[in-house]
N, C-alpha and C positions, 0 to 999 in steps of 0.2 A: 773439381778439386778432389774430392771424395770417393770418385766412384772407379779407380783405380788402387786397388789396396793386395796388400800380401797376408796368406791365412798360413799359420804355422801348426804345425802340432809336434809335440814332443814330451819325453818324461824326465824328470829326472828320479834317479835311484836311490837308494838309500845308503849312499856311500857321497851322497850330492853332486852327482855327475850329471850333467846334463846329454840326452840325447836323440837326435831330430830323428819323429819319424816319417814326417812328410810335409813337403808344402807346398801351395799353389798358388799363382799372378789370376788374382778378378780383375775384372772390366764390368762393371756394371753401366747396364743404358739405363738412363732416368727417361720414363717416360715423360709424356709433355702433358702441361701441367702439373707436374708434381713435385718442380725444382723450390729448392728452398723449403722444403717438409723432412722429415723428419722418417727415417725407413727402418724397418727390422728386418731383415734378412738372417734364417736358420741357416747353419752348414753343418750336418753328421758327419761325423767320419766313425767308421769302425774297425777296430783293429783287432779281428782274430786271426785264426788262434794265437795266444799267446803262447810265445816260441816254446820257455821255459821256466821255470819256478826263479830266475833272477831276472824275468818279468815285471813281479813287484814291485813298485815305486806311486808315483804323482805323476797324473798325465796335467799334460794342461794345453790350451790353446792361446793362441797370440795373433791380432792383426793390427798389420802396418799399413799405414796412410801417409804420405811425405815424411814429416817430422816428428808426428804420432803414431801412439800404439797404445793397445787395448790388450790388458790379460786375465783369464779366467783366471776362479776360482781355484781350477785341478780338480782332477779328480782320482783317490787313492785306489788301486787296482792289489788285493793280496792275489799273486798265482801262488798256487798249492800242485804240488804231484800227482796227488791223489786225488785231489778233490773233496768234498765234505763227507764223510762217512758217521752218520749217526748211529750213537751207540747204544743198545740193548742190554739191559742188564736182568731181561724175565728171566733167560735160564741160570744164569749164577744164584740169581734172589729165591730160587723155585728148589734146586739144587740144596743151597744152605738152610733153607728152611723144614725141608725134609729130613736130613741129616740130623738138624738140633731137633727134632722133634722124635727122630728114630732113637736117637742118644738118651734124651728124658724119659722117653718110654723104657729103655731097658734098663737104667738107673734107678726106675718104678718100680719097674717088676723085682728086680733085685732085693730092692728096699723092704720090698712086700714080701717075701719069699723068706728070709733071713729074719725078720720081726716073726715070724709062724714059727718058723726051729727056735 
């Protein structure tokens, strides 16, 4: 009864549209002795590259059995353009602090220079 089932995969977007990206008809053999137990069967799918930055959504998977059906979790997928670009702030911090330090210094000297006259 069970060992013919339909696996779905699809996402929906963040506008809640629904959209398939693939599925396939199993036939599962039960081997012998094993009927009336209880089975876990894995199935990966992998979906690169993601096409474009409205990629982004909820994937989620579904499987049909006659008049049942089972659905994951989802799982949230951000596409980005660019991708992740970590950002360094040494030279700005390195830069500014020479600067306020070159600026105190001649507002030193000054101070110093003008207190002697």
């Amino acid at each position: 009864k069970y060992t013919k089932f339909s696996i779905f995969y699809y996402w929906i977007n963040s506008l809640g549209q629904n959209t398939s990206i693939y599925s396939r008809l199993e036939n599962v053999a039960i081997p012998s002795g094993k009927e009336n137990t209880t089975a876990v069967i894995s199935y990966d799918h992998r979906i690169m590259p993601l096409e474009n930055t409205f990629s982004t959504g909820t994937y989620y998977c579904k499987v049909r059995w006659n008049n049942m059906q089972k659905m994951g979790k989802g799982v949230f997928v951000l596409a980005r353009g660019t991708g992740y670009v970590e950002t360094s702030y040494g030279w700005e911090i390195l830069i500014t602090l020479t600067a306020l330090l070159a600026a105190l210094s001649i507002t030193a000297t000054a101070l110093l220079l003008w207190k002697r006259k």
